[in-house]
Every structure is written in C-alpha cells, then in structure tokens.
C-alpha positions as CSV (number, residue, x, y, z in Angstrom):
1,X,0.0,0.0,0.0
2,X,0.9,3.1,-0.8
3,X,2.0,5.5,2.5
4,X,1.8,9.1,3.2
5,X,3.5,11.9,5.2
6,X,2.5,15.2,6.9
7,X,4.2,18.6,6.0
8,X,5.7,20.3,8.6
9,X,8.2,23.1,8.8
10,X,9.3,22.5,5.4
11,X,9.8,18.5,6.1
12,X,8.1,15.1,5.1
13,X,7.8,13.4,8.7
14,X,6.1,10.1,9.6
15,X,2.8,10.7,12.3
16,X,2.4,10.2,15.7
17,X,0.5,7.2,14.7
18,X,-0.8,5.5,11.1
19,X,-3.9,4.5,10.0
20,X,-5.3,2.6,7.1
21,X,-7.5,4.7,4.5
22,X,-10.6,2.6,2.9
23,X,-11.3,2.9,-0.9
24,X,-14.7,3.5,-1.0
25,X,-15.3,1.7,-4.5
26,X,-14.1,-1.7,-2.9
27,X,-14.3,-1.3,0.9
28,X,-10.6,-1.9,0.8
29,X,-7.8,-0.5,2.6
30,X,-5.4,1.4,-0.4
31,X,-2.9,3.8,1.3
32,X,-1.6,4.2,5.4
33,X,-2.0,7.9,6.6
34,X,0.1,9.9,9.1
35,X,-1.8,10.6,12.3
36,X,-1.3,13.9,13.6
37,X,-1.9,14.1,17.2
38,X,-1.4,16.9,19.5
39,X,2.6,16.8,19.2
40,X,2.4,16.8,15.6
41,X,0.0,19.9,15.7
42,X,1.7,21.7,18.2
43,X,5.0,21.9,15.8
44,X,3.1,22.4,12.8
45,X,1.2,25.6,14.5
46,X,4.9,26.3,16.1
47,X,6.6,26.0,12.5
48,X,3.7,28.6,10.9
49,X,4.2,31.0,14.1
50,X,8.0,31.1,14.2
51,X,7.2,31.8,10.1
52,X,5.0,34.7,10.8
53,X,7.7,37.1,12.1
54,X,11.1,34.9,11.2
55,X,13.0,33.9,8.0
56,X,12.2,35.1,4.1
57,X,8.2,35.2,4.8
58,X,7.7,38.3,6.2
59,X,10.4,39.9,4.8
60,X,8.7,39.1,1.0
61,X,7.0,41.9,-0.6
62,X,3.6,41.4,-1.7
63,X,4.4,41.1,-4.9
64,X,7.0,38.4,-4.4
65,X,4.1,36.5,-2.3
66,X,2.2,36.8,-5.2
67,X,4.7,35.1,-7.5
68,X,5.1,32.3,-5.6
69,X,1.0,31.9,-5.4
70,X,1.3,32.0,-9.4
71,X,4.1,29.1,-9.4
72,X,1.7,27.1,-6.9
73,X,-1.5,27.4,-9.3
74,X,1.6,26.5,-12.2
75,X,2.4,23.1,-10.7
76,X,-1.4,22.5,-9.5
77,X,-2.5,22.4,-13.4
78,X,0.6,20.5,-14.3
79,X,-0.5,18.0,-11.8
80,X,-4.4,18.0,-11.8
81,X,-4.5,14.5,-13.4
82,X,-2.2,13.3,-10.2
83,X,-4.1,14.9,-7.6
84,X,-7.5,13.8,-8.9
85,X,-6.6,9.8,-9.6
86,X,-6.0,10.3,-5.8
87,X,-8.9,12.2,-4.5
88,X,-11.0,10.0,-6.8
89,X,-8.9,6.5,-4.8
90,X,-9.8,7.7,-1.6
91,X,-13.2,9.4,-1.7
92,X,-14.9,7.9,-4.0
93,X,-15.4,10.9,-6.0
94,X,-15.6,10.3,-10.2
95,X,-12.3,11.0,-11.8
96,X,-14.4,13.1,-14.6
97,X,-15.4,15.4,-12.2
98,X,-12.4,15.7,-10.2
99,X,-9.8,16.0,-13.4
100,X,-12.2,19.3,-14.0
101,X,-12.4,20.6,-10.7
102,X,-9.0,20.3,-9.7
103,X,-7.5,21.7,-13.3
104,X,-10.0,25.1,-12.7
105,X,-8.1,25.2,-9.0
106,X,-5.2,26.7,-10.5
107,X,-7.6,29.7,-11.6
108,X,-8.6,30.1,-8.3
109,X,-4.6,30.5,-6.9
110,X,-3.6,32.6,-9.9
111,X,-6.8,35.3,-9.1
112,X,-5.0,35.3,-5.6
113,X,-1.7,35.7,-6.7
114,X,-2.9,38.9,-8.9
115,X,-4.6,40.3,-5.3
116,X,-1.5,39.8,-3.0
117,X,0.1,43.0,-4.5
118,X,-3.4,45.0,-4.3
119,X,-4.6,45.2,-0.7
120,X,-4.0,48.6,0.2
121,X,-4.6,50.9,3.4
122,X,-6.0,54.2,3.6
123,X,-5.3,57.8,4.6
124,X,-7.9,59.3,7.1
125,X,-8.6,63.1,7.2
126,X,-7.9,63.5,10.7
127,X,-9.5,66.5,12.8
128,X,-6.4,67.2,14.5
129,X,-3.4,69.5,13.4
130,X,-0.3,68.5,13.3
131,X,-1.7,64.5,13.0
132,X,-0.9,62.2,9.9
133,X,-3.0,59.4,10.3
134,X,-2.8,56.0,8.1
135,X,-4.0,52.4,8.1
136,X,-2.2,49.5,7.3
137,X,-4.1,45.7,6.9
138,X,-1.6,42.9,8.7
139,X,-1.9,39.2,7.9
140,X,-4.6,38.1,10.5
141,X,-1.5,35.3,12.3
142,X,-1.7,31.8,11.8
143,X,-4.7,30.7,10.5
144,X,-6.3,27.0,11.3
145,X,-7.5,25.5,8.2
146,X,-10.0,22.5,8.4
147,X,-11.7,20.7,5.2
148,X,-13.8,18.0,4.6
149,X,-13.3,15.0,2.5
150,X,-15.5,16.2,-0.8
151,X,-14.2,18.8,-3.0
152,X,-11.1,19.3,-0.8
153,X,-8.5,20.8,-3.4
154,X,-11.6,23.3,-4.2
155,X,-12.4,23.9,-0.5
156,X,-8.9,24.5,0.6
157,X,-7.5,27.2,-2.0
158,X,-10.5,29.5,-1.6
159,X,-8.6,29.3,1.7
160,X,-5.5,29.2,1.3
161,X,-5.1,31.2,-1.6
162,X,-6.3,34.6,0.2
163,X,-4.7,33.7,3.8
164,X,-1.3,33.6,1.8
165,X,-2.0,36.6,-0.7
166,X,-2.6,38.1,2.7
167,X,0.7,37.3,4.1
168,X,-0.6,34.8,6.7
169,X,1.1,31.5,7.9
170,X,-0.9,28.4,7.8
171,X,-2.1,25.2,9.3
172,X,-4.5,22.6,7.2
173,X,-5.7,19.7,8.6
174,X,-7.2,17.4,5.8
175,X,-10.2,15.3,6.4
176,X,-9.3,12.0,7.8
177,X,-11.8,10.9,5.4
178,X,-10.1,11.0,2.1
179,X,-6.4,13.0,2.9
180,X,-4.5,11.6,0.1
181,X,-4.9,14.5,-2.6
182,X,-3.9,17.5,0.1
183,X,-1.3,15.6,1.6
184,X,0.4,15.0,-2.1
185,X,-1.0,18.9,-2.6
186,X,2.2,19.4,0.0
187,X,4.5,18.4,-2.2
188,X,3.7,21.1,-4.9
189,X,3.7,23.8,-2.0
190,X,7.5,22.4,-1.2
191,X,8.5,22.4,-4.9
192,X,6.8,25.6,-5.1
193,X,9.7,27.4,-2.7
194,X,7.5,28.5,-0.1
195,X,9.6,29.3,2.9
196,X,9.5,26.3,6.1
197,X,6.6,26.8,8.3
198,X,4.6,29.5,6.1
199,X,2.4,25.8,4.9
200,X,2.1,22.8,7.2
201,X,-0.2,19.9,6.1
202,X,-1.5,17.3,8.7
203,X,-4.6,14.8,9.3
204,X,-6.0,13.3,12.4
205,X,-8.8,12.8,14.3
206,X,-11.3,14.5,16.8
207,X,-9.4,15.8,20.2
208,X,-5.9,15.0,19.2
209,X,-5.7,16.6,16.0
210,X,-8.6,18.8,15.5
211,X,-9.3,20.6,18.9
212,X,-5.6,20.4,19.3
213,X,-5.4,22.6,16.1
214,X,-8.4,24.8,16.6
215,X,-7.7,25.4,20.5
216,X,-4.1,26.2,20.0
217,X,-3.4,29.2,21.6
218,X,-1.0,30.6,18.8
219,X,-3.8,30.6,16.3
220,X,-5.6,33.8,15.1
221,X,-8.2,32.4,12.7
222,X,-10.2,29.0,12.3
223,X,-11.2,28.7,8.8
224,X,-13.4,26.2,9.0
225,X,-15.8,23.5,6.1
226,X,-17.9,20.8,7.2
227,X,-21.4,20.5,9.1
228,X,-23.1,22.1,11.6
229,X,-22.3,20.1,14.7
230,X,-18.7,20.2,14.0
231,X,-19.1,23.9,13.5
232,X,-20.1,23.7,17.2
233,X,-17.2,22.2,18.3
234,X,-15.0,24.6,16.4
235,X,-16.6,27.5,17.8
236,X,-16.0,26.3,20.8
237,X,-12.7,25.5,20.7
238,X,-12.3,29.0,19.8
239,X,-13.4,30.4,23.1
240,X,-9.9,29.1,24.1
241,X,-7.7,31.6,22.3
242,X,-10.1,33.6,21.0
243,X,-9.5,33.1,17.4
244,X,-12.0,34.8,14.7
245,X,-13.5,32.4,12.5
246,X,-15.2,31.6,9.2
247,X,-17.4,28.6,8.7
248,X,-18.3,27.4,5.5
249,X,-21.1,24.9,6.6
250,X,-23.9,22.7,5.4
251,X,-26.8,23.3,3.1
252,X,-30.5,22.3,2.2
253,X,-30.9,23.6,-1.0
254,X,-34.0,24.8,-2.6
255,X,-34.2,24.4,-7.0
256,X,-37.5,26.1,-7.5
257,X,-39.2,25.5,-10.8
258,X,-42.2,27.3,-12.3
259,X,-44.3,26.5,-14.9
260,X,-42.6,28.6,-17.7
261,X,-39.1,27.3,-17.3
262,X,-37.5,25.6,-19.9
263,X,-38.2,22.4,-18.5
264,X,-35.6,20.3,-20.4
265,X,-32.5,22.6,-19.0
266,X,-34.2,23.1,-15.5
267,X,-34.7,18.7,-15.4
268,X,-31.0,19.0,-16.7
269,X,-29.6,21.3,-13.7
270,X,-31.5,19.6,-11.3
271,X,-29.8,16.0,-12.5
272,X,-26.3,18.0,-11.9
273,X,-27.7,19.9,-8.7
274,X,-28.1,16.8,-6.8
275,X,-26.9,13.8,-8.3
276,X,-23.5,15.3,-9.9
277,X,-20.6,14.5,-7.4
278,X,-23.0,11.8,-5.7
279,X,-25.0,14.3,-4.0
280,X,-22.1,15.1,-1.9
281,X,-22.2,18.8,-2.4
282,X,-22.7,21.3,0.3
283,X,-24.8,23.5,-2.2
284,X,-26.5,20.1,-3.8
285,X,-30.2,21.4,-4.7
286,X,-31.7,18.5,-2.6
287,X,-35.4,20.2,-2.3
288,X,-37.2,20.5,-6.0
289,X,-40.2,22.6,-5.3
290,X,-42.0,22.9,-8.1
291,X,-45.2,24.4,-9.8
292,X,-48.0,21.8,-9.2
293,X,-49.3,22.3,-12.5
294,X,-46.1,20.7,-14.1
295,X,-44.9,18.3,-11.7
296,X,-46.3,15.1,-13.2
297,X,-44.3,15.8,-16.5
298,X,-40.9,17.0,-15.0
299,X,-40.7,14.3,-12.4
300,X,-41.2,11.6,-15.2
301,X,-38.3,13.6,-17.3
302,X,-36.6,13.5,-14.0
303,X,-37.1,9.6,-13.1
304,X,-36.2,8.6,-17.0
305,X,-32.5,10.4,-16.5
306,X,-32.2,9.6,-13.2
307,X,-32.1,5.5,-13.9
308,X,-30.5,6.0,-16.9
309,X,-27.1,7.1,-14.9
310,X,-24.1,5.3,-15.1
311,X,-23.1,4.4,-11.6
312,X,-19.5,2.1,-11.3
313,X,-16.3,2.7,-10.9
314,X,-15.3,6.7,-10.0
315,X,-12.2,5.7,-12.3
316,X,-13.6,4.9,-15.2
317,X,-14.6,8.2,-17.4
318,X,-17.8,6.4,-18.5
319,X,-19.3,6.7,-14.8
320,X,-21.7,9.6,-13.7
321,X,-22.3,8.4,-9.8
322,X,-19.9,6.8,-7.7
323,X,-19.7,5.9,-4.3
324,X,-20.0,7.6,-1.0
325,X,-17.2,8.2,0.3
326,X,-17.8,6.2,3.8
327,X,-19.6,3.0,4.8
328,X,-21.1,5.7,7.7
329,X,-22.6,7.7,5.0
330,X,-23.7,5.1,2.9
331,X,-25.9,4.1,6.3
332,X,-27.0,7.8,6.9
333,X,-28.3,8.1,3.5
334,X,-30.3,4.9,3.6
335,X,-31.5,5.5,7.1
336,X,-32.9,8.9,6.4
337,X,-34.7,7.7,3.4
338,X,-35.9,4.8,4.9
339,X,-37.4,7.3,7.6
340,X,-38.6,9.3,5.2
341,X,-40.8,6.7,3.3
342,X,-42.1,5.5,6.8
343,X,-43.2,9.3,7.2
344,X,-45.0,9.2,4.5
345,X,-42.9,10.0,1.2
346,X,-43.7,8.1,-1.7
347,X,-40.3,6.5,-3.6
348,X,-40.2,7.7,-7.2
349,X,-37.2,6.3,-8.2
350,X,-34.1,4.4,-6.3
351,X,-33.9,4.1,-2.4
352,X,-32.7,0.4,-2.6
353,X,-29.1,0.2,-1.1
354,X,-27.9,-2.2,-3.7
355,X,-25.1,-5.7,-2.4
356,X,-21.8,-5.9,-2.8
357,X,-18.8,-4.6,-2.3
358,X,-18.8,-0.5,-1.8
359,X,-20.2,2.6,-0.5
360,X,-22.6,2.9,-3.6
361,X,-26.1,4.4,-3.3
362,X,-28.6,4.8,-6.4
363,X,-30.0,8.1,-7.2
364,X,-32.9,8.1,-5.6
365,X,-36.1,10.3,-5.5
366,X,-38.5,11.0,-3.1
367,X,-42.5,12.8,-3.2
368,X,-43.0,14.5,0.3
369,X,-46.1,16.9,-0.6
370,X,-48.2,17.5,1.8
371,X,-46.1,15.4,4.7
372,X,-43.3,16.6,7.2
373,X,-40.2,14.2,6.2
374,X,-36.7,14.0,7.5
375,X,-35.7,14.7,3.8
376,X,-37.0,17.8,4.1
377,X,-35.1,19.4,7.1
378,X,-32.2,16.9,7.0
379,X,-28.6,17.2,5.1
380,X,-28.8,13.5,3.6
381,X,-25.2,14.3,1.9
382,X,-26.2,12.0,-0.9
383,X,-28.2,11.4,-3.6
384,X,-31.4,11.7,-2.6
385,X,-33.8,14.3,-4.1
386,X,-37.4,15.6,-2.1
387,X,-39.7,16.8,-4.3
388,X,-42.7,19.4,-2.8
389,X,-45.4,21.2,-5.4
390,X,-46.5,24.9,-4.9
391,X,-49.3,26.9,-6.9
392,X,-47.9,30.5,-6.2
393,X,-45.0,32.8,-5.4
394,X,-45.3,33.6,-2.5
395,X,-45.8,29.5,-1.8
396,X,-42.5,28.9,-3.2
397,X,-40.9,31.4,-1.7
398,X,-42.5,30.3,1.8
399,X,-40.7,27.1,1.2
400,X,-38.0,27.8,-0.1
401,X,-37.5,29.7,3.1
402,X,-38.6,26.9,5.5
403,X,-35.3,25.6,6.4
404,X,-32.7,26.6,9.1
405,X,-30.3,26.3,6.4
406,X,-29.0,29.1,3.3
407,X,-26.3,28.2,1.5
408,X,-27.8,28.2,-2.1
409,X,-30.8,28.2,-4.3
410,X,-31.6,28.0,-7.7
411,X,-35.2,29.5,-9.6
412,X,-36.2,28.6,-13.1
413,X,-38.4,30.9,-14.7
414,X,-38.4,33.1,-17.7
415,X,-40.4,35.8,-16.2
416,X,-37.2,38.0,-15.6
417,X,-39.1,40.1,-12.9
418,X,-40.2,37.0,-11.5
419,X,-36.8,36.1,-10.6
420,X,-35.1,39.3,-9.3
421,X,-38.2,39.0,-7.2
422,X,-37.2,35.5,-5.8
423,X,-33.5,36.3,-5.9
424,X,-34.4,39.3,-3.2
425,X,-36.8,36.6,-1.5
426,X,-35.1,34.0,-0.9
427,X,-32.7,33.9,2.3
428,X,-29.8,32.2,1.1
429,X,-25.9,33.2,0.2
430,X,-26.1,32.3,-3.7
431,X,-29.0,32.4,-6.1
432,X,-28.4,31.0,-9.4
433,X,-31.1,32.2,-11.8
434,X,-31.6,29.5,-14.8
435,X,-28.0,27.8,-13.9
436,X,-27.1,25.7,-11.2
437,X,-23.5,24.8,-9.4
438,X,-21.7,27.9,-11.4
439,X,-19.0,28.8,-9.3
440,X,-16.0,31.3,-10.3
441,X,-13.4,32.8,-8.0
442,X,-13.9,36.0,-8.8
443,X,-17.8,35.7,-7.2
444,X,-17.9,35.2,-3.1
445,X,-20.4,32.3,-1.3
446,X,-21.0,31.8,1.8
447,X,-24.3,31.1,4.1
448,X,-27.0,32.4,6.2
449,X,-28.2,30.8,9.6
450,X,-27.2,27.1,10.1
451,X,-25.1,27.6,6.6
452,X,-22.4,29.6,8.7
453,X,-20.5,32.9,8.0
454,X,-18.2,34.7,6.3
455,X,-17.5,34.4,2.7
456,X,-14.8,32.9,0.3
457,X,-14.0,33.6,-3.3
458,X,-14.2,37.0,-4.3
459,X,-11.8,40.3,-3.4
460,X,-13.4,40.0,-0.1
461,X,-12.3,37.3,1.0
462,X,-8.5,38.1,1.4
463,X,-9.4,40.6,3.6
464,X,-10.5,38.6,6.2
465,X,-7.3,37.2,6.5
466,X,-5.8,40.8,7.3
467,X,-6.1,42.9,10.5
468,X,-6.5,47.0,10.3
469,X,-3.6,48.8,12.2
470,X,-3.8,52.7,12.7
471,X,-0.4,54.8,12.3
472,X,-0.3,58.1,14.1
473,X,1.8,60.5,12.9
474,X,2.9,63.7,15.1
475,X,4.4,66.4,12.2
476,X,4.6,69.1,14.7
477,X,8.4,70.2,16.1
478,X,6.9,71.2,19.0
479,X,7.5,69.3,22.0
480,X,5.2,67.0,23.6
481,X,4.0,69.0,26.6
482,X,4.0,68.2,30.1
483,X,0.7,66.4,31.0
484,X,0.5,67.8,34.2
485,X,0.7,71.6,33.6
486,X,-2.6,72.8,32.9
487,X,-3.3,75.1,29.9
C-alpha cells in the first residue's frame, strides 16, 4: 500500500500514529495515513508561528508572495490529473469530475496571486493638526484551516489562496476521510519554494488533532468547512484563544421551478444539482419545489434520466455516480430515506441500497407533498432528491424559506421580474437564476443561519485574513507638553 506523510516546517515526517484509508469503490484498505496528534499539531502551529515574524516570509514583498501563489496554481494544473486519480482513490469521488475541478483550481490561486500586491490601506482626514493618520491591513497570524473530505482541493485554495496573498502562515488539517490528494497537494507547496513553516499539512482525528489545532493558543483564525455540529465544536474551541472564525457549513438547498421554465434545461440542472458529485455537495439542490401544474411531467423527465445514470467505478470516465465516500454515510443516506418513506414520502425512483462490495447508493427520488419528512429538514449528503409542489409565489418562496439552512438556491423561470423578485426573497448566500452549481473565483459564497458565516472567493475574501492597524503620525516640532501643567 501506498504511504503518506504530513508537512511540517518545510519536512516530510512520519505521524504520531498511522492509520489505514478505505477505498470507497471496494471497501478496501489502499494507502496508510500519518496521524497527527497533538505533538504533531503543536509543531506544525509552532513551525507557521515562528514563520509569521522569522526567515524570508515576512520579509517578502507582496508582490514576491504573489509570485510564488502563481508558481503554486503552475504546478497544480501540471499535476491536476495526479491529484485527482488520488482524491478519486480515496473518496470515491468520479475522476471526470475531479480531473475538471481540480485543473479550474489553478484559476482560483492565480486570481489570488494577482490580489497579493493590491490590498492597500488608507489615509484618514484626521480633525487634528499637526496629526498624519494612516492604516495598514496585517496578515490576521496563523490561521487553522480545516476541510472535509468532498471537493477538498476546491475547498482548501479559496482558503489558502487569500490567507497567503494576505501574508498569513498556515495550518491545514485534511479530512481523515479521504487525505490523500492535500497531503500529495504538499509536495507542490514544497516544490513551489514557499519558505518552512509558512504551509504545514496534517490529518488526524477529533481531540488530538482537530481541537488540538483549533484550541491552540497561537492561532488567530479557524477557517473552518464541514457540518453544523462540527461547527459547534470549532466555535468552541475558539473560546480558548479567542481566534476569529469563518465557517463554510452545510446546506438544504431549494431548485424552485415554475411553470414557464425551460423544462428540459431546468430537469437538466437539477440531475447535476443533486446527483452530480453523488449528492455530496454542500450547495447540492436536494429540495425540488416545483409548480404543481407541471410536476407530473418534469418528475417523469426526472425519473427517466435519473435511472439511466451510469453508476460504477469513479475511475472509469464512463461513470456519472460513484460511491460515498464512507460505509457511515452510505448508512446515513439509507436510514434517512428509509425514515422518510415510513413518514410518509412516496419512492419515485431508487432508495434500494444495492449488495456488494462498496459505498454505492442509487440516485434516488422521493415525493413528500403534503407530509413533514426528515428529507425535508435533514442534510442527507447523498443522492437523494425531495420533491414538494406549490401553486404560487409567495408559496415557493415560503418554502423555499422553511429551512434553518442558506447556502444556495436556484429558480427557473423566464419571467425576468419573477426572478429578481425571488433572488431578493429568498434567504440564502447564492442564487443562481436558470443555472445551477456555477461557481468562479472572482464571485464570493457563503451562508445564512445554520449555513455559517463569512464568505470565500471574491476580493473580499482576502481581507479577512488581514487585520487593520492605525499609524499616528505627530508632524509638529513642538514638543510633547508636560501632561500635568494645565493650559
């Protein structure tokens, strides 16, 4: 089997401890892994503070910084097919979707290496003579990165690449799900020339490696992916050095559909909206609501593609659905749909876990009008589609709405007012409007309520990773007088 390192300080090194990764196509054990526990961390968050304010770092211009961001998003092109045979290998993920992704990544550095030369302070009109008064924006410190197993190449350089354009030193744990692609994404950081320290790259689990990381009390940020409840952990962790944080969190995406959509492109996005990467998408458009009046005909347009998708191997280009990525998802995603159906949903298509040997689950569609089902309010983190009918605007909008989540949404209409009037509606971070899973890094996302906060992508987003410090500047040649004679 194949085995991995972590990247600390500049250095390959072996873990505190190994473990074996599962391929999720076979149920078999592929690679060993590098446990990080709270030794490993405490170097690596060590190695990024001694980086902050020692060696070539932070003595770079911005400019320089920004040339070694564009040599990064260099070597991530020239190695996209590398990176995604592995994230495919260990999470399951098709290798057609992955071979995409990860070759668009390099866009996402290069935008960042363009910004690292353009964040700029200000001059403020002070109302005091004799003042000069200026702000500068400071890298935030280090900065705790933690991503999940799906879409992690994506997931971590809307991270990364801003916290370095910013000047920032950092820590990213990969998901012990699936850490193969970031922990080989180390290598292209060391052949990049980044200076020791600046990037450190571990995995681990729960107390030892993650609260050691996020609790650390040399960490000033905790960018953070994953769901909810871990979210709570985080933020909790937090309280213990009082680092700010931005969470990237779960969704329960709402594709609304009205009658005069172009029903063949609106049955098309919502195929890609919740089946494409096996439903294991935090903006996956898992709640069809659509116009009563047409849901017969678009749900049998619907259940025709749906069966007709490829699922096999996530190496083989042929396959459109994969597996899940763990045995403890595949169980999730039947259990909530077996829940579902005792609740009261009717099974449209799929919802059979099929035998054999991996995590696979069948796109599967489910009809909950008129009932409260767990598919509903629940991220299933799968392919599993719930399917409500409305019969006016203000209905969809209403349920659109009725969720704790707001990642992102998608409307279908051809009435243009119609849907600037459902774009302002509807409480959620993204809209797409006749499109679905468009993403660009030029255009922020982010979430509302149980979605999380803060955004990524976007000019935005590097500012977050800086701090505002205020210069006061006396120009007078007068001396400072003495405090204690009054005038």
């Amino acid at each position: 089997m194949r085995t991995f390192q972590l990247y600390i300080d500049g250095a390959f090194e072996d873990g505190d401890g190994a473990f074996e990764s599962i391929d999720p196509a076979t149920g078999q054990a592929w690679a060993v892994m590098p446990e990080a526990r709270e030794a490993a961390v405490d170097r690596a968050v060590a190695a990024a503070h001694r980086a902050l304010s020692e060696g070539a770092w932070p003595r770079m211009t911005a400019t320089q910084r920004g040339q070694l961001l564009h040599r990064l998003a260099d070597l991530v092109a020239e190695n996209a097919r590398v990176l995604a045979e592995l994230e495919t290998r260990d999470t399951g993920k098709i290798i057609r979707e992955t071979s995409t992704q990860i070759a668009y990544v390099a866009n996402y550095y290069r935008y960042y290496a363009g910004l690292a030369d353009k964040i700029e302070g200000s001059y403020l009109p002070i109302d005091k003579p004799d003042m000069e008064v200026w702000l500068r924006r400071e890298p935030v410190g280090v900065v705790a990165m933690v991503v999940p197993w799906n879409s992690q190449l994506f997931l971590s350089a809307v991270k990364i690449g801003p916290a370095l354009a910013a000047g920032c030193t950092l820590v990213l744990k990969a998901s012990e799900d699936g850490p193969a692609p970031l922990l080989e994404f180390a290598r292209l950081v060391h052949e990049a020339g980044f200076p020791p320290g600046v990037v450190n790259v571990v995995t681990g689990f729960g107390t030892a490696c993650g609260a050691a990381l996020t609790s650390h009390p040399n960490v000033a940020h905790i960018a953070f992916t994953g769901g909810p409840e871990s979210a709570r952990h985080v933020v909790r962790n937090s309280a213990e050095n009082l680092a700010s944080t931005s969470l990237e969190l779960g969704g329960k995406s709402p594709f609304v559909v009205f009658a005069d959509a172009d029903m063949e492109s609106a049955v098309n996005a919502q195929v890609a909206g919740i089946f494409a990467a096996t439903g294991q998408s935090c903006v996956a458009g898992s709640r069809l609501i659509i116009e009563r009046s047409i849901k017969a005909e678009f749900l049998t347009r619907l259940k025709t593609k749906a069966e007709a998708i490829r699922i096999g191997s996530p190496l083989d280009m042929a396959t459109e659905v994969g597996p899940l990525a763990t045995r403890r998802q595949q169980d999730h995603v039947d259990r909530l749909v077996t829940a579902s159906i005792a609740a009261g949903a009717t099974l449209v298509s799929g919802g059979v876990r099929p035998e054999g040997p991996g995590n696979y689950y069948p796109p599967t569609i489910l009809d909950c009008d008129g009932i409260a089902s767990p598919s509903l309010e629940q991220e299933f983190f799968g392919p599993v589609l719930s399917v409500v009918s409305f019969e006016t605007e203000d209905e969809a909008t209403r349920l659109a709405n009725d969720t704790r989540f707001g990642l992102a949404s998608g409307v279908f209409t051809r009435d243009l007012a119609r849907g600037h009037r459902m774009s302002r509606n509807i409480r959620a971070g993204i809209v797409w409007l006749n499109t679905y899973r468009a993403v660009s890094p030029i255009a922020p996302f982010g979430g509302f309520g149980l979605s999380g906060h803060g955004r990524e992508g976007g000019m935005a987003a590097v500012l977050d990773y800086t701090r505002t410090k205020t210069v006061w500047l006396n120009t007078s040649d007068a001396p400072f007088p003495d405090p204690f004679v009054m005038r």
